[in-house]
PDB file of N, CA, C and O in Angstrom, chain B, residues numbered from 101:
ATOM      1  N   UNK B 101      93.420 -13.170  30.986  1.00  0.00           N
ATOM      2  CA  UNK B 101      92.136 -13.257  30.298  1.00  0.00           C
ATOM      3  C   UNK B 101      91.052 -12.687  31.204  1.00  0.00           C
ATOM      4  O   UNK B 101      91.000 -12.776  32.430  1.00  0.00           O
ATOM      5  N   UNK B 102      90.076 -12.001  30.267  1.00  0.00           N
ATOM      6  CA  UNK B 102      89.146 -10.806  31.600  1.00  0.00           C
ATOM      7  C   UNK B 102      88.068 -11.688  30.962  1.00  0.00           C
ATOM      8  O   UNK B 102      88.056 -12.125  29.811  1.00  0.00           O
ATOM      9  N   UNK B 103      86.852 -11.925  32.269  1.00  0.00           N
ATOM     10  CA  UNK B 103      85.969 -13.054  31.935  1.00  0.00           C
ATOM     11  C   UNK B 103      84.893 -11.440  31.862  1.00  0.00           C
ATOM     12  O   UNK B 103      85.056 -10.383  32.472  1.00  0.00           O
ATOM     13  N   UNK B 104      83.597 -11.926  30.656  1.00  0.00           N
ATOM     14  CA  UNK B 104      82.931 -11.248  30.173  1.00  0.00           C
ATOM     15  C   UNK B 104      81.793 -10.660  31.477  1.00  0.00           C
ATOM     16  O   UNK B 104      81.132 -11.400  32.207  1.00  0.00           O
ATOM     17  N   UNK B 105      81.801  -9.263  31.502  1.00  0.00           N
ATOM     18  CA  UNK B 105      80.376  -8.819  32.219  1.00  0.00           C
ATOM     19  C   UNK B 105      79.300  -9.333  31.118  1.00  0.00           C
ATOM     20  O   UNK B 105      79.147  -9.710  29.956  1.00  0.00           O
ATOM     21  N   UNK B 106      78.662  -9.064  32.370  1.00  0.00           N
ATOM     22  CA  UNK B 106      77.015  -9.555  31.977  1.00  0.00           C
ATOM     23  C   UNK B 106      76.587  -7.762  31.790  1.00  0.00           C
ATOM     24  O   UNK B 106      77.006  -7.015  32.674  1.00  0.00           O
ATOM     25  N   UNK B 107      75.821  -7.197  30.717  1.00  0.00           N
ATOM     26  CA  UNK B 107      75.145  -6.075  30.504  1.00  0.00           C
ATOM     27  C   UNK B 107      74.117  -5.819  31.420  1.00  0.00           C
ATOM     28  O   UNK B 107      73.257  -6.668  31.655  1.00  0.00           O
ATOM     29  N   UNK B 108      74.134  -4.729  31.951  1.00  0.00           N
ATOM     30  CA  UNK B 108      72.836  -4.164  32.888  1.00  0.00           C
ATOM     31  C   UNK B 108      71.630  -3.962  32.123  1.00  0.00           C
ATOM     32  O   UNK B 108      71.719  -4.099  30.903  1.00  0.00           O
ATOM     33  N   UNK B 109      70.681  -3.704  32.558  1.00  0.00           N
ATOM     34  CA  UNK B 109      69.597  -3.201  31.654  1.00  0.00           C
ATOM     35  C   UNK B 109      70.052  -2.391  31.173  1.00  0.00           C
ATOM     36  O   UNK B 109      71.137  -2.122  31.687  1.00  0.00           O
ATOM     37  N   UNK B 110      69.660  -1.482  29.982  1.00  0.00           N
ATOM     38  CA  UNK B 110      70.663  -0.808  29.137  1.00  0.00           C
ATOM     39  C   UNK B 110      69.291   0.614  29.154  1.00  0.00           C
ATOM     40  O   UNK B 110      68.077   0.414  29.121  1.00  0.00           O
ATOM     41  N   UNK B 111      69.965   1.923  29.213  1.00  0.00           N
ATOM     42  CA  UNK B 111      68.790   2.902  28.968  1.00  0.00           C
ATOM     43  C   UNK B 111      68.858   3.549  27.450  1.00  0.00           C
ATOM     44  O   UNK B 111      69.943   3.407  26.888  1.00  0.00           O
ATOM     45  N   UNK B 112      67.654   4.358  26.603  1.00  0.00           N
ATOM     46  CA  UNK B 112      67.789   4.663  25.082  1.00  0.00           C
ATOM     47  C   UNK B 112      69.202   5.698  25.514  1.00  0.00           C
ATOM     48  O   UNK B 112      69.306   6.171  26.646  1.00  0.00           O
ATOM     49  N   UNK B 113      70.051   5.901  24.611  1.00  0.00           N
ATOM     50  CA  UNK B 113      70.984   6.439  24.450  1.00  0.00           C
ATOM     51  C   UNK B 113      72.175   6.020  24.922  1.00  0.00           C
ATOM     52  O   UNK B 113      73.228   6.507  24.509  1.00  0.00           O
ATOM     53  N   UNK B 114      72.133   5.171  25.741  1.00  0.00           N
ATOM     54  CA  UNK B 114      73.712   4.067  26.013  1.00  0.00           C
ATOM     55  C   UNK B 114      74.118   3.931  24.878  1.00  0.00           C
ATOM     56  O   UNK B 114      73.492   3.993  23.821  1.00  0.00           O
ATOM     57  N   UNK B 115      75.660   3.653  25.153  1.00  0.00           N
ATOM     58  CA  UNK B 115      76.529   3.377  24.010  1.00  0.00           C
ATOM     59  C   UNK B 115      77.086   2.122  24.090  1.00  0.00           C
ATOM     60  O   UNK B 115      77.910   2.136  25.004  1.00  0.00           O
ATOM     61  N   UNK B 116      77.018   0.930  23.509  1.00  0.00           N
ATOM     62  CA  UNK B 116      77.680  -0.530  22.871  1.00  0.00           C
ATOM     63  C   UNK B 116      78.614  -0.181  22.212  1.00  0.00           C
ATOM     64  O   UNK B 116      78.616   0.757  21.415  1.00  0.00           O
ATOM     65  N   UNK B 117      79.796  -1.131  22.558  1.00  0.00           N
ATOM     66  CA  UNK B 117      80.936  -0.985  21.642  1.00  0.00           C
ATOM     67  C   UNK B 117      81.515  -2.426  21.309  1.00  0.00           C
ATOM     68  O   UNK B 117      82.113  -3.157  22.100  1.00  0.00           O
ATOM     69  N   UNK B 118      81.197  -2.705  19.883  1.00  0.00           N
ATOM     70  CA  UNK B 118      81.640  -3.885  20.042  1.00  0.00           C
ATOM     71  C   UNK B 118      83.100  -4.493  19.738  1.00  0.00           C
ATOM     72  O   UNK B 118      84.015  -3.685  19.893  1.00  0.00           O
ATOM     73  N   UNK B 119      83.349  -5.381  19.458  1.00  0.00           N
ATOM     74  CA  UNK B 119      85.087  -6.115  19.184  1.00  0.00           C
ATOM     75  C   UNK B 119      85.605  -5.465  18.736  1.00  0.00           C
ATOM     76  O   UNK B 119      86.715  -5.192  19.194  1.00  0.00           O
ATOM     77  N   UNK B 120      85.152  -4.852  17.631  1.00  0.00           N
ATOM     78  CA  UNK B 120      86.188  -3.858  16.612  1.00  0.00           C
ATOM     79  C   UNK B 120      85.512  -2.964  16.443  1.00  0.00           C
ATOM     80  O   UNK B 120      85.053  -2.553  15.377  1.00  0.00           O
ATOM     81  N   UNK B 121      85.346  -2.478  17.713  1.00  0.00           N
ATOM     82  CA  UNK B 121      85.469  -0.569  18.110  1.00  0.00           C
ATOM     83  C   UNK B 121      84.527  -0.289  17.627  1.00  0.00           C
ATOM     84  O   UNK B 121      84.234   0.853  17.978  1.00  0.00           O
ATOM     85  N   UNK B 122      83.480  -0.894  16.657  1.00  0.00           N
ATOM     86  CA  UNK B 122      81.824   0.240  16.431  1.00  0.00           C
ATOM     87  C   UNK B 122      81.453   0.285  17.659  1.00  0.00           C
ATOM     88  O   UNK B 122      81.625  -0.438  18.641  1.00  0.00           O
ATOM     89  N   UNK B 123      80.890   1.297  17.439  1.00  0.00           N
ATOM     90  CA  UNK B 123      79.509   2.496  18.518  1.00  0.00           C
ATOM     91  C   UNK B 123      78.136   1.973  18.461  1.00  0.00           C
ATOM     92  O   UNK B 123      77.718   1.816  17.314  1.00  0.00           O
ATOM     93  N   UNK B 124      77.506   1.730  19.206  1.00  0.00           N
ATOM     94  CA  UNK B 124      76.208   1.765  18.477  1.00  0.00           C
ATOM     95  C   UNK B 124      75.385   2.345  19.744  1.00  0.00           C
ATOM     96  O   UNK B 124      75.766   1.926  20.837  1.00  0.00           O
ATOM     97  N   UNK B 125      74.251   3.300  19.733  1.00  0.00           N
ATOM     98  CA  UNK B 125      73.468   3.514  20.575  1.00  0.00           C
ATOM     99  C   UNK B 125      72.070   2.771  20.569  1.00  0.00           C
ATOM    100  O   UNK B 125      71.315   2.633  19.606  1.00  0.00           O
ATOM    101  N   UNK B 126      71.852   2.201  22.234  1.00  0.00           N
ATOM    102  CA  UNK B 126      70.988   1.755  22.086  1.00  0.00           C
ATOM    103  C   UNK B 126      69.693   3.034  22.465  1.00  0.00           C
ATOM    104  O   UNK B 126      69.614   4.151  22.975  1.00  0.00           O
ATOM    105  N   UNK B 127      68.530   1.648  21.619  1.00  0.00           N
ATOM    106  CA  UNK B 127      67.156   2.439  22.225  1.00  0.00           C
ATOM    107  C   UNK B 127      66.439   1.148  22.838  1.00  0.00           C
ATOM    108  O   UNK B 127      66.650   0.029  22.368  1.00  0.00           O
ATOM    109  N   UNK B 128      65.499   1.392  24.016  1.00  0.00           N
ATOM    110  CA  UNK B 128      64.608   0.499  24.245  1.00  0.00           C
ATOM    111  C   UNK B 128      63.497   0.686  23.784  1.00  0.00           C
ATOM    112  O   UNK B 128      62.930   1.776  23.708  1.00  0.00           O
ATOM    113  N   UNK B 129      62.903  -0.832  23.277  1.00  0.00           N
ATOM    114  CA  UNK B 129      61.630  -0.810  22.539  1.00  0.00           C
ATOM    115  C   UNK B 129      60.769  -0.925  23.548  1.00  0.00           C
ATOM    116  O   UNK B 129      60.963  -1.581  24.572  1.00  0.00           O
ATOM    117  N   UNK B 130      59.554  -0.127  23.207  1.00  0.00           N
ATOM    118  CA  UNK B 130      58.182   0.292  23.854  1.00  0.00           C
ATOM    119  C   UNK B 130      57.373  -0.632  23.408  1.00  0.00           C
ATOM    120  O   UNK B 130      56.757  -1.380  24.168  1.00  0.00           O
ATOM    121  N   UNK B 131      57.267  -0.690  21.762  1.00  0.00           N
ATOM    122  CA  UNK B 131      56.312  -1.744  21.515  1.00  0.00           C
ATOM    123  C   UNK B 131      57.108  -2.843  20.433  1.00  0.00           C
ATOM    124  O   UNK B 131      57.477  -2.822  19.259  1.00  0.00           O
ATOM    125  N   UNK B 132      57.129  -3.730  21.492  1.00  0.00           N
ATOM    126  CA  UNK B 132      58.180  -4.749  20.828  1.00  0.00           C
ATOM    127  C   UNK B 132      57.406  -5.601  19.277  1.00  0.00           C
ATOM    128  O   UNK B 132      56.178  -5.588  19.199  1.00  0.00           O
ATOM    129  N   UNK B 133      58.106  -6.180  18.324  1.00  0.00           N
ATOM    130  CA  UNK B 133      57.484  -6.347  17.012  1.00  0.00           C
ATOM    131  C   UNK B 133      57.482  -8.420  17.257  1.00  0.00           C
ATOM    132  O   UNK B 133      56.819  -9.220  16.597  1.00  0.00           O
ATOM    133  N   UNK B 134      58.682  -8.802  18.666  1.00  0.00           N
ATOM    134  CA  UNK B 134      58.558 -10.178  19.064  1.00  0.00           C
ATOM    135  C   UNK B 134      57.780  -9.787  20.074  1.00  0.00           C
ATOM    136  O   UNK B 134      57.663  -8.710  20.660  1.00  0.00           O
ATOM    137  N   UNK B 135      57.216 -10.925  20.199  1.00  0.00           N
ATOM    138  CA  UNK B 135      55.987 -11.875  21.112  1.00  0.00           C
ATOM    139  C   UNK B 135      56.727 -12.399  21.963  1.00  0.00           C
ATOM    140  O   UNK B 135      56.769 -13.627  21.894  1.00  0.00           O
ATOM    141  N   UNK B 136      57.716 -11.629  23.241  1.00  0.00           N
ATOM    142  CA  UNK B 136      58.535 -12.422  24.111  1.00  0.00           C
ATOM    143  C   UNK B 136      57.649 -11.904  25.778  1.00  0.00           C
ATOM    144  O   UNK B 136      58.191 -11.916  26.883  1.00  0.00           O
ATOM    145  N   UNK B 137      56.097 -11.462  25.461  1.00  0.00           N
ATOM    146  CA  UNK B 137      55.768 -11.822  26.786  1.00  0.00           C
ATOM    147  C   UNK B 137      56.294 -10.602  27.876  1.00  0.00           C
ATOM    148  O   UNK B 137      55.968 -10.656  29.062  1.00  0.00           O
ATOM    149  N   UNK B 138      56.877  -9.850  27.502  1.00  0.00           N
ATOM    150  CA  UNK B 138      57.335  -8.378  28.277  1.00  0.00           C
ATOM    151  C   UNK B 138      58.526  -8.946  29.175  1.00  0.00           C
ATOM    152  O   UNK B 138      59.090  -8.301  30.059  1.00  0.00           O
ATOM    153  N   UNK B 139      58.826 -10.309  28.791  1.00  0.00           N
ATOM    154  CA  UNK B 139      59.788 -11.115  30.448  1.00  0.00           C
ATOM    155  C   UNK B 139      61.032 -10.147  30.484  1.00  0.00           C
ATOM    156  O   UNK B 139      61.430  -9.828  31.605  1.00  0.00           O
ATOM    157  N   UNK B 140      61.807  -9.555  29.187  1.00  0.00           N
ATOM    158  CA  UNK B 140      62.772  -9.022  29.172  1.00  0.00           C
ATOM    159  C   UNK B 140      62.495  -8.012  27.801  1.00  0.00           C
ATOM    160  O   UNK B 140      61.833  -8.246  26.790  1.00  0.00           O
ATOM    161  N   UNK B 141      63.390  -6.624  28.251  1.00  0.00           N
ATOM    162  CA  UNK B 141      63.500  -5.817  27.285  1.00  0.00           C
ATOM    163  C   UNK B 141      64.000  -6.095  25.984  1.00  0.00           C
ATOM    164  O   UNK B 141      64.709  -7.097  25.894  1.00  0.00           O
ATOM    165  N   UNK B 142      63.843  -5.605  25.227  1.00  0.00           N
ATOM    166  CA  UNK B 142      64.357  -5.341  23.575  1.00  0.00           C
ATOM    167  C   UNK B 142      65.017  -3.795  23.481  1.00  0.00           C
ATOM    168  O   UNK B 142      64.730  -2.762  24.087  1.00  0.00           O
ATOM    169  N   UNK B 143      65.843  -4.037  22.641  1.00  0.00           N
ATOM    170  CA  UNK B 143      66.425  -3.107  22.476  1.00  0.00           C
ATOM    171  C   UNK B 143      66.988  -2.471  20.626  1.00  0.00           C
ATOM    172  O   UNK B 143      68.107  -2.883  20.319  1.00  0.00           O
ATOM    173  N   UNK B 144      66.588  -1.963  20.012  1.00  0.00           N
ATOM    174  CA  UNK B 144      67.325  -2.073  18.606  1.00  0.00           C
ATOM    175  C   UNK B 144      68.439  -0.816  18.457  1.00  0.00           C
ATOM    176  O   UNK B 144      68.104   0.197  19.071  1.00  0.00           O
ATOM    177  N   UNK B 145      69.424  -0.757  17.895  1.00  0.00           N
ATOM    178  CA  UNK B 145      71.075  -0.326  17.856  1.00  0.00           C
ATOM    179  C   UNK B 145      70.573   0.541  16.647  1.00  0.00           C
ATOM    180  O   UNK B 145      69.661   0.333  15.847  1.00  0.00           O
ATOM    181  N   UNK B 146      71.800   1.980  16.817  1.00  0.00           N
ATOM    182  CA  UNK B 146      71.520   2.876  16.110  1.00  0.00           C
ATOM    183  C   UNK B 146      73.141   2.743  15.943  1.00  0.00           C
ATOM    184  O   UNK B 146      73.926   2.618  16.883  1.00  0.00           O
ATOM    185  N   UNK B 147      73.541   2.805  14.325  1.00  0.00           N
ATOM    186  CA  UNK B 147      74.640   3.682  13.858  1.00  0.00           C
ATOM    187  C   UNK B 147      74.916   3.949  12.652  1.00  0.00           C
ATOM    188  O   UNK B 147      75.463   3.312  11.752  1.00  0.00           O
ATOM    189  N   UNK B 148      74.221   5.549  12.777  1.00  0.00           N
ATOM    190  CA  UNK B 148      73.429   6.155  11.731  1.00  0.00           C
ATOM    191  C   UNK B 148      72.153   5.920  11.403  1.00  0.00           C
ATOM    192  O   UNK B 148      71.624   6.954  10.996  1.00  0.00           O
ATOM    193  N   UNK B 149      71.314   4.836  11.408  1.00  0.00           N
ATOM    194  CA  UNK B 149      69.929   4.924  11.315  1.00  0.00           C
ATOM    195  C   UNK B 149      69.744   3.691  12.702  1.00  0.00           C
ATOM    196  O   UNK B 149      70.519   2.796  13.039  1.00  0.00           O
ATOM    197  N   UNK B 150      68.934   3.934  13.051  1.00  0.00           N
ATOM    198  CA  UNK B 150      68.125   2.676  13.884  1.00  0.00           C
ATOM    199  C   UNK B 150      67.929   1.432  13.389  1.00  0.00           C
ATOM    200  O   UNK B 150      67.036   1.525  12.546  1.00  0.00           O
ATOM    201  N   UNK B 151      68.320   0.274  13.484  1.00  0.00           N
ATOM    202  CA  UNK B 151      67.958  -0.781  13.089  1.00  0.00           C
ATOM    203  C   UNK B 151      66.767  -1.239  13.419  1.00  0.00           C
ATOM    204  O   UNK B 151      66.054  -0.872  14.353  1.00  0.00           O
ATOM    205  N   UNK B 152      66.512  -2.304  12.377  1.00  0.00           N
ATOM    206  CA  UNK B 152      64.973  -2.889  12.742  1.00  0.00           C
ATOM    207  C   UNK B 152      64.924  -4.071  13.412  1.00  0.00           C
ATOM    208  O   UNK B 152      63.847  -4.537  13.785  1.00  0.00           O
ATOM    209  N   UNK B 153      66.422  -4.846  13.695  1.00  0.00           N
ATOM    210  CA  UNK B 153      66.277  -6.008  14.444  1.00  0.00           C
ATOM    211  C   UNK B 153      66.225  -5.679  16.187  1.00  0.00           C
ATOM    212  O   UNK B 153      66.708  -4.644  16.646  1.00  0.00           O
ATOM    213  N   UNK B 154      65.808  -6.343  16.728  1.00  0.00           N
ATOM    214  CA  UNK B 154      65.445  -6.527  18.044  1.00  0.00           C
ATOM    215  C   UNK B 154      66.589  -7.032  18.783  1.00  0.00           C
ATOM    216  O   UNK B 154      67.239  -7.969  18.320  1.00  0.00           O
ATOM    217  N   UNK B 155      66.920  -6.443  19.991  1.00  0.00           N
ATOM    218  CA  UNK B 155      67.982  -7.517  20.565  1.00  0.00           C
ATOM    219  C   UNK B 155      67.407  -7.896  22.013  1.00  0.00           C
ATOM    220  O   UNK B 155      66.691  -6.964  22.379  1.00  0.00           O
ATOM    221  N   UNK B 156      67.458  -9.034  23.087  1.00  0.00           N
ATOM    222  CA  UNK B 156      67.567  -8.847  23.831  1.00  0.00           C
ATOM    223  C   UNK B 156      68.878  -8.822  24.898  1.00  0.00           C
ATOM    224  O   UNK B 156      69.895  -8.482  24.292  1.00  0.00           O
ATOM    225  N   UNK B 157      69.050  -9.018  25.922  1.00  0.00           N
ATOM    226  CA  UNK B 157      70.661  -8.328  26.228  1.00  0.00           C
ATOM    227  C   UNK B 157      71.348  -9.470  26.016  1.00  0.00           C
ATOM    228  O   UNK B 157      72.459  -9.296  25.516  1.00  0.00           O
ATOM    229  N   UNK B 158      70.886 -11.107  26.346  1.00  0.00           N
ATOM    230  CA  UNK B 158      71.647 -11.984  26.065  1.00  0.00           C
ATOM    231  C   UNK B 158      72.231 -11.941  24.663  1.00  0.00           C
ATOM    232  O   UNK B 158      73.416 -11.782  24.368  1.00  0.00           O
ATOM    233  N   UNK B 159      71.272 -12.098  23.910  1.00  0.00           N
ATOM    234  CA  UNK B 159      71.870 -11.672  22.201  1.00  0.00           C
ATOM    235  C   UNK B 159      73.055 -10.331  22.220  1.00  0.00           C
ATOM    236  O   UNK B 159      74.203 -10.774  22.250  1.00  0.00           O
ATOM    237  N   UNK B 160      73.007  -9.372  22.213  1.00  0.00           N
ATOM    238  CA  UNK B 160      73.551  -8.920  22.518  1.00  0.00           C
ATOM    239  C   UNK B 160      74.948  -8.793  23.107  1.00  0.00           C
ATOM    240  O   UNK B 160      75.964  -8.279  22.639  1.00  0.00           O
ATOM    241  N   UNK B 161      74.704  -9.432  24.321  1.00  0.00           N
ATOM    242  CA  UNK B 161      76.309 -10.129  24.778  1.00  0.00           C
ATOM    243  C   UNK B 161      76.995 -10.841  24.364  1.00  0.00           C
ATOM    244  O   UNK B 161      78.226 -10.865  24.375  1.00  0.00           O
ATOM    245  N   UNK B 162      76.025 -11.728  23.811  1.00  0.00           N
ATOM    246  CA  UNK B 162      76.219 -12.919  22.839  1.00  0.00           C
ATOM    247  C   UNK B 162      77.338 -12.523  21.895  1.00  0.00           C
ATOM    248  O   UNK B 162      78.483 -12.974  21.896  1.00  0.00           O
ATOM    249  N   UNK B 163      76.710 -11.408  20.917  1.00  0.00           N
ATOM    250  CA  UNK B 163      77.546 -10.888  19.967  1.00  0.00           C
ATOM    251  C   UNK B 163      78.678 -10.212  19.823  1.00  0.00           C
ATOM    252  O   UNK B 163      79.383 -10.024  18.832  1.00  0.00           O
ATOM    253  N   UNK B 164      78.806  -9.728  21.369  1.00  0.00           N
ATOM    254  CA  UNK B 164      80.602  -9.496  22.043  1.00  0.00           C
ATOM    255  C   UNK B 164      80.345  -7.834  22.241  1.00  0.00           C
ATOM    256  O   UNK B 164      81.345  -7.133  22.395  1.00  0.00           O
ATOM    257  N   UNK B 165      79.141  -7.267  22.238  1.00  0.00           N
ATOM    258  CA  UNK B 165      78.935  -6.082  23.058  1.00  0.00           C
ATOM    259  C   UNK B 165      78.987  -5.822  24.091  1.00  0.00           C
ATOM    260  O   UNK B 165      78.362  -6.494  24.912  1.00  0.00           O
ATOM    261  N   UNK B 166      79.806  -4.669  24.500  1.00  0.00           N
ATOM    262  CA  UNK B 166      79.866  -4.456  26.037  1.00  0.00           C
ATOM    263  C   UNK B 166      79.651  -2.941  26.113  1.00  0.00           C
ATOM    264  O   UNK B 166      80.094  -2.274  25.178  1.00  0.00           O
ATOM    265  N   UNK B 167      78.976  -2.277  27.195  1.00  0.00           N
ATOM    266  CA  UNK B 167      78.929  -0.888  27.613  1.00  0.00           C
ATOM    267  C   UNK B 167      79.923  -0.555  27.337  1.00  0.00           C
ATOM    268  O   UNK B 167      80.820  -1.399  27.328  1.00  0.00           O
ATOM    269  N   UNK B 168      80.257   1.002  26.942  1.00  0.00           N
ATOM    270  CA  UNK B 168      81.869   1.777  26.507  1.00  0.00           C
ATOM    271  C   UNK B 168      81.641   2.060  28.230  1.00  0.00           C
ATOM    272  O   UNK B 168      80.696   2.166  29.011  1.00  0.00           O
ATOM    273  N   UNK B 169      82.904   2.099  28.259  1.00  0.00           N
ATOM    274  CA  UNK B 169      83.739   2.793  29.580  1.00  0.00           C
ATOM    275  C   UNK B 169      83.957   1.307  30.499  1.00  0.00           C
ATOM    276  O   UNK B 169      84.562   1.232  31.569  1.00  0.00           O
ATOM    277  N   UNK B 170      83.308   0.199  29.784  1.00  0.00           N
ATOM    278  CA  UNK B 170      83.913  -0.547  30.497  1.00  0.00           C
ATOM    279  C   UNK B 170      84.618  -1.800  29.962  1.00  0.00           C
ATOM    280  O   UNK B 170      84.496  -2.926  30.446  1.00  0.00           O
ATOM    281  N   UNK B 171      85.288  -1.505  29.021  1.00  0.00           N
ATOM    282  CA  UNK B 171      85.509  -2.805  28.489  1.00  0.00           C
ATOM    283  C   UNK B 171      87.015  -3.046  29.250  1.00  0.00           C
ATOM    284  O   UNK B 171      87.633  -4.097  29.077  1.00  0.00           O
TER     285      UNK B 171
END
């Protein structure tokens, strides 16, 4: 059993891959639409259009995304 990385800050055009093999590229948000205080980045996932939800990386990990090339 491989215990989960923690995600780096992530730059716009990284690639997420989650459990069952989607892609998604991230972008980092500039002007975030939550009120989280600048403490940590946002990020919203592209595959095929950009989404409008916000992630931050815990969420994110949360949801079983990991950088491609390293899972």
């Amino acid at each position: 059993m491989t215990t989960p990385t923690t995600l780096p800050e992530l730059k716009t055009g990284q690639i997420l891959v989650s459990k069952r093999g989607k892609e998604y590229i991230a972008h980092k948000v500039s002007k975030p639409r939550r009120n989280t205080g600048f403490i940590e980045p946002l990020y919203r996932l592209e595959n095929g259009i950009v989404g409008n939800k916000e992630w931050q990386l815990e969420e994110l990990q949360a949801a079983g995304l990991t950088l491609k090339g390293e899972t």
